[in-house]
Structures are given as structure tokens and as C-alpha cells.
mmCIF file of the N, C-alpha and C atoms, coordinates in Angstrom:
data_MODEL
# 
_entry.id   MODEL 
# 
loop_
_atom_site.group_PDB 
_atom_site.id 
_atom_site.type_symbol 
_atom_site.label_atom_id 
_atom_site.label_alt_id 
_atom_site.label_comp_id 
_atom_site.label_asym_id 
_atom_site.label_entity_id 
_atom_site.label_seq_id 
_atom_site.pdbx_PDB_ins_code 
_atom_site.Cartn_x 
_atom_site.Cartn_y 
_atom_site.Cartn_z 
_atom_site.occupancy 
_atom_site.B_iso_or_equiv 
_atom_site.pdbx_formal_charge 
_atom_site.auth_seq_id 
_atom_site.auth_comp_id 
_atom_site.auth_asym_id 
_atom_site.auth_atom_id 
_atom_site.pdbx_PDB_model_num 
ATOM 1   N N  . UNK A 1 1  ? 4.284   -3.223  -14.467 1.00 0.00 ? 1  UNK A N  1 
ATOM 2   C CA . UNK A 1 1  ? 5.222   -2.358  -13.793 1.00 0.00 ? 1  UNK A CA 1 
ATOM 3   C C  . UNK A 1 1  ? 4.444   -1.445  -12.838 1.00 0.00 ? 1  UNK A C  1 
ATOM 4   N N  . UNK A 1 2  ? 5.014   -1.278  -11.937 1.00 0.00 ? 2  UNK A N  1 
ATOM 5   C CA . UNK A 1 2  ? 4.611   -0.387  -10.944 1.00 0.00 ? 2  UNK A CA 1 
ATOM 6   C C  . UNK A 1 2  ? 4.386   1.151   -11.058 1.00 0.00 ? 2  UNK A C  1 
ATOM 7   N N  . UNK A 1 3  ? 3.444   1.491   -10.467 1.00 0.00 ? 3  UNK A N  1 
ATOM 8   C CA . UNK A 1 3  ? 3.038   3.004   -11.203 1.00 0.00 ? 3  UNK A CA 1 
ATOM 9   C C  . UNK A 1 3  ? 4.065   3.680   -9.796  1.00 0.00 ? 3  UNK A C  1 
ATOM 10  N N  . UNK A 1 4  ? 4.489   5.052   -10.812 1.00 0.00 ? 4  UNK A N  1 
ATOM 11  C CA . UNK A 1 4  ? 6.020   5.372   -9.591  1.00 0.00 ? 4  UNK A CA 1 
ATOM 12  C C  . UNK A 1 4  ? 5.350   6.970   -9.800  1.00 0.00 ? 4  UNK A C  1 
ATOM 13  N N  . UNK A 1 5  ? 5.430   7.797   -8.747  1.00 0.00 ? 5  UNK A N  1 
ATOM 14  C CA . UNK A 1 5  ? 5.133   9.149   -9.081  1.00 0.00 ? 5  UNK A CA 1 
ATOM 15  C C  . UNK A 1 5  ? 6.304   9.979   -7.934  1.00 0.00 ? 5  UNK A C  1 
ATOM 16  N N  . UNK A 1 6  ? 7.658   10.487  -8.643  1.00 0.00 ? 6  UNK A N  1 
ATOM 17  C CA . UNK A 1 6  ? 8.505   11.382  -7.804  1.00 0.00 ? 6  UNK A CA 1 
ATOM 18  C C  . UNK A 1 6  ? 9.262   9.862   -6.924  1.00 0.00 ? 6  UNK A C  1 
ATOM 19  N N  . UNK A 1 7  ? 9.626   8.923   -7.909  1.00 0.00 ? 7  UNK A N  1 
ATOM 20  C CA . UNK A 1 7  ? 10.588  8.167   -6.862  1.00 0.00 ? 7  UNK A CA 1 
ATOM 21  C C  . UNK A 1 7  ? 9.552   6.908   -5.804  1.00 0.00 ? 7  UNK A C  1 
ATOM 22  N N  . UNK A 1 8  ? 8.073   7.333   -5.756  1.00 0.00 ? 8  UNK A N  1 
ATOM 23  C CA . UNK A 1 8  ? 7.190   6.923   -4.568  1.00 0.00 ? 8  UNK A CA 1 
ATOM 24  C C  . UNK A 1 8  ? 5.921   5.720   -5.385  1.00 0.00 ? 8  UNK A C  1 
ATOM 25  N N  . UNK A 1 9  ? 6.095   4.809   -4.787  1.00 0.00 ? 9  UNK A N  1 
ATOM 26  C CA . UNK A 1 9  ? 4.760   3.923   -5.585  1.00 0.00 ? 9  UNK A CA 1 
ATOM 27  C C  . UNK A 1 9  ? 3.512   4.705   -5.046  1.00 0.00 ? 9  UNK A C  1 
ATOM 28  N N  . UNK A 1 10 ? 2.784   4.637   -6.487  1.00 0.00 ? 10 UNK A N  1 
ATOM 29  C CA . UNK A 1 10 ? 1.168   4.838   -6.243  1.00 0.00 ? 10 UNK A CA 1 
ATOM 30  C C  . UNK A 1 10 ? 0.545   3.995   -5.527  1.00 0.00 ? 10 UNK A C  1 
ATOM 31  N N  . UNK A 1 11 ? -0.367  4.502   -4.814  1.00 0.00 ? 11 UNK A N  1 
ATOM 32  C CA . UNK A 1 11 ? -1.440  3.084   -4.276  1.00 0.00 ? 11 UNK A CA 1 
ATOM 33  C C  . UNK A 1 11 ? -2.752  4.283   -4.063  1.00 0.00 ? 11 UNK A C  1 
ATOM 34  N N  . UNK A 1 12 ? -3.968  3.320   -3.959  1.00 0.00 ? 12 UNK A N  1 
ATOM 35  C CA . UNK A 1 12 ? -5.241  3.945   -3.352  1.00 0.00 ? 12 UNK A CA 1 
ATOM 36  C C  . UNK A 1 12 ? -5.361  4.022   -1.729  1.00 0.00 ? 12 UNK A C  1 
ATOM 37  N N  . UNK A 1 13 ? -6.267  4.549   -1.012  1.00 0.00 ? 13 UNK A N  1 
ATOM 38  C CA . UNK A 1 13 ? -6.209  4.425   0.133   1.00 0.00 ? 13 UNK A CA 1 
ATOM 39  C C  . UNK A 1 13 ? -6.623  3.620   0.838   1.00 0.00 ? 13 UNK A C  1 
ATOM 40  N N  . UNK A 1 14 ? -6.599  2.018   0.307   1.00 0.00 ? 14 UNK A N  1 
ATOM 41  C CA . UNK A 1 14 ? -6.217  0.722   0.913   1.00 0.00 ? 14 UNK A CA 1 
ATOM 42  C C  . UNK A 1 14 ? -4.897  -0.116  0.553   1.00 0.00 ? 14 UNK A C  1 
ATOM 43  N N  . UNK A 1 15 ? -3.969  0.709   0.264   1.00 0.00 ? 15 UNK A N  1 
ATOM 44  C CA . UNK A 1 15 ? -2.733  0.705   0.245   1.00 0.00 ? 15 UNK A CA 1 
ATOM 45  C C  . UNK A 1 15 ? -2.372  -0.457  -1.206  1.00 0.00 ? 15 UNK A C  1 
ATOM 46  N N  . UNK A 1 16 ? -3.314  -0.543  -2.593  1.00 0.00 ? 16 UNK A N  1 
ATOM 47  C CA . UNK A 1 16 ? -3.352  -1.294  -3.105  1.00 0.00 ? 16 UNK A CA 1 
ATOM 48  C C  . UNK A 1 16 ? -2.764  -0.458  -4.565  1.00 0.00 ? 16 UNK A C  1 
ATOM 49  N N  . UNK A 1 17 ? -1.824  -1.282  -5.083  1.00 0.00 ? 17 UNK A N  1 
ATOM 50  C CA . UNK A 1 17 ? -1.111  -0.706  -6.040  1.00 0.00 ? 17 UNK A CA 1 
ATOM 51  C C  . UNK A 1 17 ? -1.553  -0.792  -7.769  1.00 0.00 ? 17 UNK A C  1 
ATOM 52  N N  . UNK A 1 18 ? -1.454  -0.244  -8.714  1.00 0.00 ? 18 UNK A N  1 
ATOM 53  C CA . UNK A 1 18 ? -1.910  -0.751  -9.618  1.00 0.00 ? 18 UNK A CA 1 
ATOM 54  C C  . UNK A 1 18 ? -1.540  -2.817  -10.333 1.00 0.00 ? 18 UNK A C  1 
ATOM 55  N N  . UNK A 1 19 ? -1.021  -3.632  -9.758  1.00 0.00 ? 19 UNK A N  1 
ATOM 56  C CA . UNK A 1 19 ? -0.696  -4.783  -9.878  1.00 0.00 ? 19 UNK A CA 1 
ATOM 57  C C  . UNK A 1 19 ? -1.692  -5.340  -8.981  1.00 0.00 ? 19 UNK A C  1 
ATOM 58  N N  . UNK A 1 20 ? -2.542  -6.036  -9.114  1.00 0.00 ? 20 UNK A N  1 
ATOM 59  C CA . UNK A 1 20 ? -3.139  -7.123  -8.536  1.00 0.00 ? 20 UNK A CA 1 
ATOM 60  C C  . UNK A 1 20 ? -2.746  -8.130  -7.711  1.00 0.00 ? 20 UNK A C  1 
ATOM 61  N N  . UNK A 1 21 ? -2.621  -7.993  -6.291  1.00 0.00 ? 21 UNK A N  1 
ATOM 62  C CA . UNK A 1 21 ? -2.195  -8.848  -5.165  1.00 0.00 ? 21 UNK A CA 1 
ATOM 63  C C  . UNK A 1 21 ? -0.833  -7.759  -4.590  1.00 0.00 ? 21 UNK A C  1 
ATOM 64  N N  . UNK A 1 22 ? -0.622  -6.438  -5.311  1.00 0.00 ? 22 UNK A N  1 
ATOM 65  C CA . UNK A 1 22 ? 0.624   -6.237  -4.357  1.00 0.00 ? 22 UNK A CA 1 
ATOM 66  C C  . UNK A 1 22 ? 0.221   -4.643  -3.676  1.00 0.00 ? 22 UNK A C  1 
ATOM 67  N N  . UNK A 1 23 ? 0.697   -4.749  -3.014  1.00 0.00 ? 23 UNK A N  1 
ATOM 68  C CA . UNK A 1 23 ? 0.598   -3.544  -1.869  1.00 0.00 ? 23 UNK A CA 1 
ATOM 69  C C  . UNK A 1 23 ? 1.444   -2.748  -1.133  1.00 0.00 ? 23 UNK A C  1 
ATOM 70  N N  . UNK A 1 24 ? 1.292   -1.867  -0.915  1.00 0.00 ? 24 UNK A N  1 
ATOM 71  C CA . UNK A 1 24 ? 2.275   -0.625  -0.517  1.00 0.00 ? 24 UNK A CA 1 
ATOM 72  C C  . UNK A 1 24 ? 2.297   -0.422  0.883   1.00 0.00 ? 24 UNK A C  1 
ATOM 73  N N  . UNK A 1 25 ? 3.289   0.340   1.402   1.00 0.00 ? 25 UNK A N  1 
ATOM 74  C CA . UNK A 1 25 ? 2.654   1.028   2.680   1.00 0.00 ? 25 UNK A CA 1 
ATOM 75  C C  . UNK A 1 25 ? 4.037   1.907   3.730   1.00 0.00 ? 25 UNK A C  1 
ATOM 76  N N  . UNK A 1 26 ? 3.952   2.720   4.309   1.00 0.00 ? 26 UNK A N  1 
ATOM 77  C CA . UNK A 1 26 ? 4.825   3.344   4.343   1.00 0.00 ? 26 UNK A CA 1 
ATOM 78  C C  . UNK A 1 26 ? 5.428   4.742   4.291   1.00 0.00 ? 26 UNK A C  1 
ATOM 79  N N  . UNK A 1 27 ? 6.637   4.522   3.792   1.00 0.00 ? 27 UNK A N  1 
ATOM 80  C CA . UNK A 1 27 ? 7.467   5.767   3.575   1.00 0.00 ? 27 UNK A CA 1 
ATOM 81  C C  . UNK A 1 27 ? 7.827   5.585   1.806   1.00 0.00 ? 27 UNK A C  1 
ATOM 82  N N  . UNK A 1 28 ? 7.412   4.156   1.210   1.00 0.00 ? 28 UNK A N  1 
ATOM 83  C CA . UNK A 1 28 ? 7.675   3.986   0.017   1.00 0.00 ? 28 UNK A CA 1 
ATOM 84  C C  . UNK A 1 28 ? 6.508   4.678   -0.924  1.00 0.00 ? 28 UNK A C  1 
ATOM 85  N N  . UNK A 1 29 ? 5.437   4.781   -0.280  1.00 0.00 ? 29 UNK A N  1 
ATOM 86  C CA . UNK A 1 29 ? 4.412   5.213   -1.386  1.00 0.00 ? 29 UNK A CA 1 
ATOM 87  C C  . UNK A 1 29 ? 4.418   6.814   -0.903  1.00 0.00 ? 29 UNK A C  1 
ATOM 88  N N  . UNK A 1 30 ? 3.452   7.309   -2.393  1.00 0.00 ? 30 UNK A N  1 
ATOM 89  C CA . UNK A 1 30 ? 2.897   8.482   -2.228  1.00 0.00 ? 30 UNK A CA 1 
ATOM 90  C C  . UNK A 1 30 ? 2.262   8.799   -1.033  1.00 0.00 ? 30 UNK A C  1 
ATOM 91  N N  . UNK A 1 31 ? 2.771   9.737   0.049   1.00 0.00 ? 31 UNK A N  1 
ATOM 92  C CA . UNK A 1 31 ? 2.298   10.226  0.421   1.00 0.00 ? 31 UNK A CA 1 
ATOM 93  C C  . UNK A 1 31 ? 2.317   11.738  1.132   1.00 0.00 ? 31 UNK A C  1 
ATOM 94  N N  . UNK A 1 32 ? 1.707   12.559  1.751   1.00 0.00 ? 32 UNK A N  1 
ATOM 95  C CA . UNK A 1 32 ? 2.405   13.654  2.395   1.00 0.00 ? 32 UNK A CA 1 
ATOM 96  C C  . UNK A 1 32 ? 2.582   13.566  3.697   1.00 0.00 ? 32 UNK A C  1 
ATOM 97  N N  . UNK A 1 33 ? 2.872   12.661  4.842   1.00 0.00 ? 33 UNK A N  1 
ATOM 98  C CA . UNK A 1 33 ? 2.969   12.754  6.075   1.00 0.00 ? 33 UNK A CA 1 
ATOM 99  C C  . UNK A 1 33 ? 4.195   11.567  5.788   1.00 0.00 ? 33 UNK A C  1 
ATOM 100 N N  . UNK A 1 34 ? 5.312   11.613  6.350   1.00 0.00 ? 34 UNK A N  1 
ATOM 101 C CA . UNK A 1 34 ? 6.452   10.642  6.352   1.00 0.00 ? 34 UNK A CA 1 
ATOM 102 C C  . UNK A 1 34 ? 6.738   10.672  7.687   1.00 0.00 ? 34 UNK A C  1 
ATOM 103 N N  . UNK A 1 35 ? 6.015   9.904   8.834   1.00 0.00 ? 35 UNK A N  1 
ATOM 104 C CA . UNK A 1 35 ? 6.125   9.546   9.996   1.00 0.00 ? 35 UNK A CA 1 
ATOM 105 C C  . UNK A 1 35 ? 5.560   8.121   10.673  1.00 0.00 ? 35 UNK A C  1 
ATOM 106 N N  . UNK A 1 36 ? 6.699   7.612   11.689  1.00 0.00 ? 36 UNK A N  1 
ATOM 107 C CA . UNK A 1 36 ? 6.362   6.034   12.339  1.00 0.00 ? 36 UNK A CA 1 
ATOM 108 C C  . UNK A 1 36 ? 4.603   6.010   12.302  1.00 0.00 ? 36 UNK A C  1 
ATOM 109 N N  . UNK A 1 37 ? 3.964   6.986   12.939  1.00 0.00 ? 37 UNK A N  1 
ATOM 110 C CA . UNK A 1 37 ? 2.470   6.837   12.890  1.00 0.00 ? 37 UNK A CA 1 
ATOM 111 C C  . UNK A 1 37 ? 2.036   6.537   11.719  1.00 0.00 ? 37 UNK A C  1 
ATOM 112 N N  . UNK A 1 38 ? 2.511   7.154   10.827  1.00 0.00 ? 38 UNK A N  1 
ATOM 113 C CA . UNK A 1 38 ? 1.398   6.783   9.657   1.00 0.00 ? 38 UNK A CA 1 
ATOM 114 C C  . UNK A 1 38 ? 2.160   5.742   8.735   1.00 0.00 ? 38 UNK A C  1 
ATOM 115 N N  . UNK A 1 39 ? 3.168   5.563   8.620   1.00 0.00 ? 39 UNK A N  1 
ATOM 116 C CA . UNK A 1 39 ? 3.811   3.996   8.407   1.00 0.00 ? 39 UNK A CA 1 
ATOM 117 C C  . UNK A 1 39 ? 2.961   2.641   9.081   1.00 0.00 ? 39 UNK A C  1 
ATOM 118 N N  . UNK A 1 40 ? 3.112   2.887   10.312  1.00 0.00 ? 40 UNK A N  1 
ATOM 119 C CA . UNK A 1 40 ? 2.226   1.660   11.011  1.00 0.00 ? 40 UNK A CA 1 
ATOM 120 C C  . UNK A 1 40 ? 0.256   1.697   10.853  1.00 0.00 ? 40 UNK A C  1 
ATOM 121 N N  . UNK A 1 41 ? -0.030  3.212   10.562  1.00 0.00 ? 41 UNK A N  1 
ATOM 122 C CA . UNK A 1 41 ? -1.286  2.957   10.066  1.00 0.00 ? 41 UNK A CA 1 
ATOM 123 C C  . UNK A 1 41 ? -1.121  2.050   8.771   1.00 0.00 ? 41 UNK A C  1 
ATOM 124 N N  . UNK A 1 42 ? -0.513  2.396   7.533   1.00 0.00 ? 42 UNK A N  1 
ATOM 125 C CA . UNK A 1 42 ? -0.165  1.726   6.094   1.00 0.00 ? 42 UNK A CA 1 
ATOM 126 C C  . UNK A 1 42 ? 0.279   0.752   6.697   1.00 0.00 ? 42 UNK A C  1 
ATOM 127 N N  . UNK A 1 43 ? 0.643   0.369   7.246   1.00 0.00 ? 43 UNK A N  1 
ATOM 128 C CA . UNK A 1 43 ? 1.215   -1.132  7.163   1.00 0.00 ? 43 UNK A CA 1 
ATOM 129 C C  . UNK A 1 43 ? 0.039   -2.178  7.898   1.00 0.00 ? 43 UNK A C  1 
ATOM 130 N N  . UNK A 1 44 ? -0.987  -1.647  8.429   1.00 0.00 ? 44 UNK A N  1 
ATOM 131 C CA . UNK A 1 44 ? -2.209  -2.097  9.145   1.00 0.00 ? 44 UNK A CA 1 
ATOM 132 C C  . UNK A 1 44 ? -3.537  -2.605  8.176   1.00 0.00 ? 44 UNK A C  1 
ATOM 133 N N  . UNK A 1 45 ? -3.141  -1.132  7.761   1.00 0.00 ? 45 UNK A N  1 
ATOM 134 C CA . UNK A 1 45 ? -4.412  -1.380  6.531   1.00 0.00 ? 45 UNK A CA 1 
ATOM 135 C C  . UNK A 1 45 ? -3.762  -2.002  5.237   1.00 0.00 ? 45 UNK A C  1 
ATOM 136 N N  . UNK A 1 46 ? -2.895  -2.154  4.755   1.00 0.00 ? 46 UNK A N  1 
ATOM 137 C CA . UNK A 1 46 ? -2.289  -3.196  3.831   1.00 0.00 ? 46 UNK A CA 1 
ATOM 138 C C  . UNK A 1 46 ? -2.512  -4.167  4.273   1.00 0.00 ? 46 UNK A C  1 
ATOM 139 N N  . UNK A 1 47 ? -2.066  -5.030  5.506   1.00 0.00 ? 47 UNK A N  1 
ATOM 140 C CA . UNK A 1 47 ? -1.921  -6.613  5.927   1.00 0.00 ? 47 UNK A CA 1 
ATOM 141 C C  . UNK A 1 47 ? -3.341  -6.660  5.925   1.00 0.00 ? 47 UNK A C  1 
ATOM 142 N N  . UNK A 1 48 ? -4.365  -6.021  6.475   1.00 0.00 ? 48 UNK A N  1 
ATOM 143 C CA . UNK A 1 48 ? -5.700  -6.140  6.563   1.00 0.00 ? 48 UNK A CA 1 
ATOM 144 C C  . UNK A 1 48 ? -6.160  -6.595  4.941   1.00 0.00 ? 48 UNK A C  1 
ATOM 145 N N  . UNK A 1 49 ? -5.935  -5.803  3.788   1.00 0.00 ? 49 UNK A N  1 
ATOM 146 C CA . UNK A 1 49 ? -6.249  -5.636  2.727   1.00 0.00 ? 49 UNK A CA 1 
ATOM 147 C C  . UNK A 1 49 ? -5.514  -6.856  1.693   1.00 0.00 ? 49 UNK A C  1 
ATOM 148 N N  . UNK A 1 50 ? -4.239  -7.463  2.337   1.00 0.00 ? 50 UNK A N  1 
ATOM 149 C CA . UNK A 1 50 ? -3.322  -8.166  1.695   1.00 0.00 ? 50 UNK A CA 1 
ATOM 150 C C  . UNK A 1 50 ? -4.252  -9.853  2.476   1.00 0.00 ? 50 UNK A C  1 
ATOM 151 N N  . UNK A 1 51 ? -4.884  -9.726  3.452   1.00 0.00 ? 51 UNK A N  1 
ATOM 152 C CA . UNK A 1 51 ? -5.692  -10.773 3.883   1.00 0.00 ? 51 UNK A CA 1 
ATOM 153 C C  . UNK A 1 51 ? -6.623  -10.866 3.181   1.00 0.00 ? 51 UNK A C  1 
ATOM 154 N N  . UNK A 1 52 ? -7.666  -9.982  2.713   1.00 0.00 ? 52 UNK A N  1 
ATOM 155 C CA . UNK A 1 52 ? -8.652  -10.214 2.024   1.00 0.00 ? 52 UNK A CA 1 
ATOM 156 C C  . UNK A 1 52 ? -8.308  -10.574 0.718   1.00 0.00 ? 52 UNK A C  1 
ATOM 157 N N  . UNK A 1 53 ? -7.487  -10.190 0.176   1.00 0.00 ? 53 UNK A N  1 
ATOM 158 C CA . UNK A 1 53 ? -7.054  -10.126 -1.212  1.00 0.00 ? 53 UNK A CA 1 
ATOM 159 C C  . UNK A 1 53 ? -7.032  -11.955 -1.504  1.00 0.00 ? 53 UNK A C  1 
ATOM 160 N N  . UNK A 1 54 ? -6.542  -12.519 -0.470  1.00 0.00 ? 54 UNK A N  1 
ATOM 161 C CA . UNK A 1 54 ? -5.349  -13.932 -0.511  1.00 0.00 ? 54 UNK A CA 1 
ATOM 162 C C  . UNK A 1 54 ? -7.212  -14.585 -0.404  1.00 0.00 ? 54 UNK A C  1 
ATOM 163 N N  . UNK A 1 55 ? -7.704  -14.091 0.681   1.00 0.00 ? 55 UNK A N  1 
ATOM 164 C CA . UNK A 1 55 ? -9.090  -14.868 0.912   1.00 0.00 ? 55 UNK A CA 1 
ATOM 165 C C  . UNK A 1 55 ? -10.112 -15.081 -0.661  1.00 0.00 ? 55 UNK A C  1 
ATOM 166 N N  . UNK A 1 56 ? -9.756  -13.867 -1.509  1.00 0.00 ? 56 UNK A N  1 
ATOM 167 C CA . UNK A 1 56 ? -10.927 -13.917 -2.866  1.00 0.00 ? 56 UNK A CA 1 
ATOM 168 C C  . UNK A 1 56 ? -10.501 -15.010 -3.028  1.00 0.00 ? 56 UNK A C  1 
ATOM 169 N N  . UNK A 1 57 ? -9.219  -14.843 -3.457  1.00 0.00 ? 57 UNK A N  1 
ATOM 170 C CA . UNK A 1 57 ? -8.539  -15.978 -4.582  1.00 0.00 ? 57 UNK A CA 1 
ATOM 171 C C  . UNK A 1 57 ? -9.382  -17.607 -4.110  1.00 0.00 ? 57 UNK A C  1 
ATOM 172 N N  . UNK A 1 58 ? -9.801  -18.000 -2.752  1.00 0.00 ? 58 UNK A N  1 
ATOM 173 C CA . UNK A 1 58 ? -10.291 -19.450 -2.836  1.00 0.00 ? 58 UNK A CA 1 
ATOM 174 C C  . UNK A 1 58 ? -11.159 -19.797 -3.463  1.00 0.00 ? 58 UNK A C  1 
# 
């Protein structure tokens, strides 16, 4: 299960959640800035991070 703090998924600051292979990014996770800029940063560094992730697994 997903770690939830105030309604908001946890993640570290490579947008990686406590579940293995899943990832956050956004307005859904913890954070304190809730703006398009920093949505599209999280959503940058997730796909970046959601690439490497898919790459271990070979």
C-alpha cells in the first residue's frame, strides 16, 4: 500500500514511492509548491527515473 501523508503520496526526491517500480509526481504527492512548474519538473524527473527503473529489470 501506498504510503499517504494528509491525503498526498509520499515519494523521495526522485519521485519514487515506497512500492518498487511506481512513481509519483505532481500535485498528487507531498509537496509544498502546487504549481504547473513544478508538476512538469515531477513529471520529468519521474519518466527519467521510471526509465531507469524498467532498464535494471533486463
Amino acid at each position: 500500500m501506498l504510503t499517504m501523508e494528509k491525503g498526498y503520496i509520499v515519494t523521495d526526491d526522485n519521485m519514487k514511492t515506497n512500492i518498487d517500480g511506481v512513481f509519483a509526481a505532481g500535485d498528487v504527492r507531498v509537496k509544498s509548491l502546487r504549481q504547473v512548474v513544478t508538476a512538469a519538473a515531477d513529471g520529468a524527473i519521474a519518466a527519467v527515473q521510471a526509465e531507469k527503473y524498467i532498464e535494471s529489470l533486463d
